[in-house]
C-alpha positions in Angstrom: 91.0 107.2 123.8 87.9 109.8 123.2 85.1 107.9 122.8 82.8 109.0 120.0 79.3 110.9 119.7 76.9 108.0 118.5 75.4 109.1 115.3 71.7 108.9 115.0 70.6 105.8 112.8 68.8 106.3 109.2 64.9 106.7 109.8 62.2 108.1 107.6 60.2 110.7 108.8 56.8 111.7 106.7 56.6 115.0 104.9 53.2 117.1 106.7 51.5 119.9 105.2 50.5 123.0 106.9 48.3 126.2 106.2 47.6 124.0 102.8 51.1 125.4 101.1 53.9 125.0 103.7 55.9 121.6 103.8 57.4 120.7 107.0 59.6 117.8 108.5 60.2 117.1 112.1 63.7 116.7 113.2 64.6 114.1 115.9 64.5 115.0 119.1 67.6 114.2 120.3 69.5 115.4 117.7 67.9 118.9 118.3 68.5 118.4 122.4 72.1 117.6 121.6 72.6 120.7 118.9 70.9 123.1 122.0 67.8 123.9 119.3 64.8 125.8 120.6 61.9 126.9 118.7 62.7 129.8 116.9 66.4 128.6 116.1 67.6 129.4 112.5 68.2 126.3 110.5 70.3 126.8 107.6 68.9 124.6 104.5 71.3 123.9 101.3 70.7 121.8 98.5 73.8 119.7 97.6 75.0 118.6 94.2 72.9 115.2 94.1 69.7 117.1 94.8 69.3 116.2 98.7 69.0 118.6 101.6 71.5 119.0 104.5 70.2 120.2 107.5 72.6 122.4 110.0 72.2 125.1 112.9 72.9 127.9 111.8 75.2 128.5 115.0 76.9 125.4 114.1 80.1 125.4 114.1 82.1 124.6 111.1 84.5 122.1 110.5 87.6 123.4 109.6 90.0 121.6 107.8 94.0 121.7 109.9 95.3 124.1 108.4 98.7 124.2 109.4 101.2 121.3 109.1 104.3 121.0 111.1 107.2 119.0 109.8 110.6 117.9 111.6 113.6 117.6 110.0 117.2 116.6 111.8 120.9 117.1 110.0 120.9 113.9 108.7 117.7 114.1 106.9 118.0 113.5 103.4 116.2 117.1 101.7 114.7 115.5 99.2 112.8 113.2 101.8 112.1 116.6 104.0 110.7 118.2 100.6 108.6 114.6 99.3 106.8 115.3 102.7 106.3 118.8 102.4 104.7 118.5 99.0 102.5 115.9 100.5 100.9 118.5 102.5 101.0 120.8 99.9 98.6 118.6 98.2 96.5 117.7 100.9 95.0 121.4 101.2 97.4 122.6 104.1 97.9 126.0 103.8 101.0 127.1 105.9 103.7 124.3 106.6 106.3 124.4 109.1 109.3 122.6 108.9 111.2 123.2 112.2 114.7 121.6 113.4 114.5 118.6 116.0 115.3 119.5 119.2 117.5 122.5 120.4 119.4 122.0 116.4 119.6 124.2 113.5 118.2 123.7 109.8 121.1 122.9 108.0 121.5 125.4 104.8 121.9 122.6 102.5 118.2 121.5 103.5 117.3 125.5 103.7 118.2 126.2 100.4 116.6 122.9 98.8 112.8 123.7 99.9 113.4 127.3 99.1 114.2 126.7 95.9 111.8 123.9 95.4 108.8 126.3 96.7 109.8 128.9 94.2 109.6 126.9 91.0 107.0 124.5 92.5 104.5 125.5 95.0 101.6 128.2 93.1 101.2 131.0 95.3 103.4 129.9 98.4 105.5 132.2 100.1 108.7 132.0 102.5 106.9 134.3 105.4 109.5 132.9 108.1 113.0 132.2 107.4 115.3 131.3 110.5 117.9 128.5 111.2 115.8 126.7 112.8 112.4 126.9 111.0 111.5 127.7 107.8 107.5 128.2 106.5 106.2 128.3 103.4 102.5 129.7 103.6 99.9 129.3 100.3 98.7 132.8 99.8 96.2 132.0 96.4 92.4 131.0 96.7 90.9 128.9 94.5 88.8 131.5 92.9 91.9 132.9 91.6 93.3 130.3 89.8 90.7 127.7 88.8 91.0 124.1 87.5 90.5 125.2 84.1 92.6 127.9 83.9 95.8 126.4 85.4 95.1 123.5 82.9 95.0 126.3 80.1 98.4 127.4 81.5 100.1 124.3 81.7 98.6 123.0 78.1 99.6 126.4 75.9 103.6 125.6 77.6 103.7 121.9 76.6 102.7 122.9 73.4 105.4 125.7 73.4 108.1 123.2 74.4 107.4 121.0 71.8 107.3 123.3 69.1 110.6 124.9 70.3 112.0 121.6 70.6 111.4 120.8 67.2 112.7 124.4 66.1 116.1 123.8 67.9 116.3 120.2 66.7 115.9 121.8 62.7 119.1 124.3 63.8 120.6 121.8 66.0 120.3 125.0 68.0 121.7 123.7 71.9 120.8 127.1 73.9 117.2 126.8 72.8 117.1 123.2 73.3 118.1 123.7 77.0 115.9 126.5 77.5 112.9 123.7 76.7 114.4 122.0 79.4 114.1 124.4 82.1 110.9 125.3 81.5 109.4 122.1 82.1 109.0 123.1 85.8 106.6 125.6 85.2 104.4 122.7 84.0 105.2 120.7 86.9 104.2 123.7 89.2 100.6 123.7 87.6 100.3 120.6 87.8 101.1 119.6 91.8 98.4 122.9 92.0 95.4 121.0 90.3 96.2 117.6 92.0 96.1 120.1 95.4 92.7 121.8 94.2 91.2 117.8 93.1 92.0 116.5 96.3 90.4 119.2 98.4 87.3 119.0 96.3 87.0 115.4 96.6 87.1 115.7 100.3 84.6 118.8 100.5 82.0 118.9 97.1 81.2 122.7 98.8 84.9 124.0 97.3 84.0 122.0 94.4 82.2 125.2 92.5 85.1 127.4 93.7 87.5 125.7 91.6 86.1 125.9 88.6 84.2 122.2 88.4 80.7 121.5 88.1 80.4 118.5 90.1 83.2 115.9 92.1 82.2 113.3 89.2 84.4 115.7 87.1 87.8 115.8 89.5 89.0 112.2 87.9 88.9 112.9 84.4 90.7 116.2 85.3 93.5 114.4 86.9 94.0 112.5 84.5 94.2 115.1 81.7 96.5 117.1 83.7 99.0 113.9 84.2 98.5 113.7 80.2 99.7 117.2 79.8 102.5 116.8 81.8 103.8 113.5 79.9 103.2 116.0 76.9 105.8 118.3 78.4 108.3 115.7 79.5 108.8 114.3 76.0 108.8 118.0 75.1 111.7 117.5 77.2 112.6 114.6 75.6 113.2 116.1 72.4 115.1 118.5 73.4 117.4 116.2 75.2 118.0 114.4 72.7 118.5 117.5 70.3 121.5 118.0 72.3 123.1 114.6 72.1 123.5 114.9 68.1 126.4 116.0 66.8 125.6 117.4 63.8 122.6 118.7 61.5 119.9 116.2 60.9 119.6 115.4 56.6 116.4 117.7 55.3 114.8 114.6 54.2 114.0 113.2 57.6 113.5 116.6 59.2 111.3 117.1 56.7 109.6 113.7 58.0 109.8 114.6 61.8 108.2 118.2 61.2 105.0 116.6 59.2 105.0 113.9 62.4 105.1 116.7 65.2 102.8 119.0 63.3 100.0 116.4 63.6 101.0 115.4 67.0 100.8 119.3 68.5 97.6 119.7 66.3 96.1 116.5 67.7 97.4 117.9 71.7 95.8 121.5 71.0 92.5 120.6 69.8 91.9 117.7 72.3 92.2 120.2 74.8 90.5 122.7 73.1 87.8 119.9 72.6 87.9 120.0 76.8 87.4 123.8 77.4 84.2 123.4 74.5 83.3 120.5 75.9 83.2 119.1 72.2 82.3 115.5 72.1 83.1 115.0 68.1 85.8 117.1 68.0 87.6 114.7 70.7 86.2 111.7 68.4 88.1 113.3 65.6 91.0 113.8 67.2 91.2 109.9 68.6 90.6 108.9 64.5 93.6 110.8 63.6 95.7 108.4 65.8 96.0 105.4 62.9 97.8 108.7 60.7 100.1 109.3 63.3 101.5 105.7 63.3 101.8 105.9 59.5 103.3 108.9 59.3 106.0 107.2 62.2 106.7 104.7 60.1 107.6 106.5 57.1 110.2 108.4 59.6 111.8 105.8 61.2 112.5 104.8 57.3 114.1 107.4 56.6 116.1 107.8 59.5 118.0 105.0 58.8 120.0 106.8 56.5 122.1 108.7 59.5 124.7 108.4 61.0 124.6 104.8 63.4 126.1 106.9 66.4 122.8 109.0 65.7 119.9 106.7 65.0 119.2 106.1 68.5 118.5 109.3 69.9 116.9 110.2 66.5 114.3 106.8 67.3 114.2 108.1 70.4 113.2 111.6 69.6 110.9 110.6 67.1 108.8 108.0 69.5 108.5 111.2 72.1 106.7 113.0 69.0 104.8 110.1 68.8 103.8 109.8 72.5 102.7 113.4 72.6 100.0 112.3 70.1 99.2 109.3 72.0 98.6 111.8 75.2 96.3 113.8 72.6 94.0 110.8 72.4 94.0 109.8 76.0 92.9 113.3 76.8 90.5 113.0 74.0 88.6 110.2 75.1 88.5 111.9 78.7 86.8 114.3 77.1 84.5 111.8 76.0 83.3 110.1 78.8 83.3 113.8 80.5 80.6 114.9 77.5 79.0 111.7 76.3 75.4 113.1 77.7 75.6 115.7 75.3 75.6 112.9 72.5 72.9 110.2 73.7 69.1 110.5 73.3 
């Protein structure tokens, strides 16, 4: 085993004045000895997000996150395994993963075709740049710049409010094609999503990237998570509507549609302006969406009422259908009071 460097114990060192203006700080001599320092080496000072200075040569060299990940896979893996690891690395910042056959084998093209597809509809900005038998890798072509936190969040949150409104739309025409069409696109929200979790991890490892991707400080990178696994529950009972759209066998009575559209109007409005509340970094318009919540239940109630007048075969995916509407305006007021605790200096004396 390598041993390791010993690092230099915490010491305080007094600040000295010279030429009555300039503030200087010695640095320890061994520290400088080891780092090969002389005078006249450039130092390279930066002032980090709590207001403290780091120190570093300027010839120093960086630390460099692996970039590259290499994966092994045999002909009795299971793909989905294969893929659960690839995605892991996908998340934690690697930018170009390998997955290579054992041995002198082959990929099978079961196992092939299963990541391929999975890094089309999945992976943001990854690419097939090798494609052989026995290896295939997927490289992550975007920079953070290019797609920030905010703006995939954007992305994901106009969709999941897309699906649900189509939902509903195809549940009032018991239309079936445009119910499954709400379906599919649920993956583009998952594809956002596994790209945020990727940019939150990395900036919670290194607060220098933390700028880059849109954030203002590393404080911020929980209350994004968990907004962005809010807006993907949004889009799974999106889902969940339109699932259950399909099971009914016939037109739902005006009466309760009518019912069901007053619910999911309140529960899409609630979803929009919570996040809109987010991008303005509006502390009462989150409050006013979280007030709403009491409404919503009320307004379930009176719809469950009346959906007892359907068919028996058809009250349970109607229950069903109707506690996804209300679950997408429970998400509105968890992302809501995210908002608050992200914004609550804005509001305190």
């Amino acid at each position: 085993m390598t041993k390791q460097p010993e690092k230099l114990s915490e010491e305080q060192r007094k600040l000295q004045v010279t030429g009555g203006s300039t503030f200087i700080l010695s640095l320890p001599k061994e520290w400088a000895t080891k780092n090969e320092l002389k005078r006249g080496s450039s130092m390279v000072v930066r002032e980090e997000e709590d207001g403290s200075l780091s120190i570093s040569p300027a010839s120093f060299p960086k630390k460099e996150k692996q970039d590259e990940a290499y994966i092994k896979a045999s002909l009795n893996d299971n793909p989905d395994a294969v893929m659960r690891t690839a995605i892991s690395a996908y998340l934690s910042g690697y930018n170009v993963l390998h997955i290579r056959a054992q041995g002198q084998k082959v990929l099978s093209s079961k196992l092939r075709n299963h990541l391929k597809t999975f890094a089309r509809h999945y992976l943001v900005g990854t690419e097939i740049v090798i494609d052989t038998p026995t290896e295939l890798t997927l490289q992550v072509l975007l920079n953070y710049p290019e797609l920030t936190v905010q703006n995939a969040l954007s992305r994901m949150s106009i969709i999941a409010s897309s699906m649900h409104k189509e939902a509903i739309t195809a549940l009032k025409k018991l239309d079936y094609p445009s119910a499954k069409a709400v379906i599919e696109t649920d993956r583009e929200v998952n594809r956002f999503s596994l790209y945020i979790v990727r940019l939150l991890k990395l900036a919670v490892s290194n607060q220098r990237i933390v700028k880059d991707i849109g954030l203002t400080s590393q404080k911020e990178c929980l209350g994004y998570r968990l907004i962005a696994k809010a807006v993907e529950r949004t889009a799974d009972h999106a889902t969940k509507i339109a699932e259950n759209t399909l099971l009914l066998k016939e037109p739902v009575n005006e009466e309760l549609l009518e019912r069901i559209s007053q619910l999911s109007d309140l529960a899409i409005s609630m979803f929009e302006k919570s996040m809109e509340s987010l991008f303005k970094h509006d502390f009462n318009e989150a409050e006013n969406v979280i007030e709403k919540l009491s409404q919503v239940h009320k307004v379930e109630k009176e719809t469950v009422l009346y959906s007892h007048n359907a068919k028996i075969e058809e009250i349970v995916n109607l229950r069903l259908l109707i506690e996804s509407v209300r679950r997408t305006a429970e998400y509105a007021t968890d992302i809501s009071e995210v908002v608050l605790n992200l914004n609550v200096e804005s509001v305190l004396s």
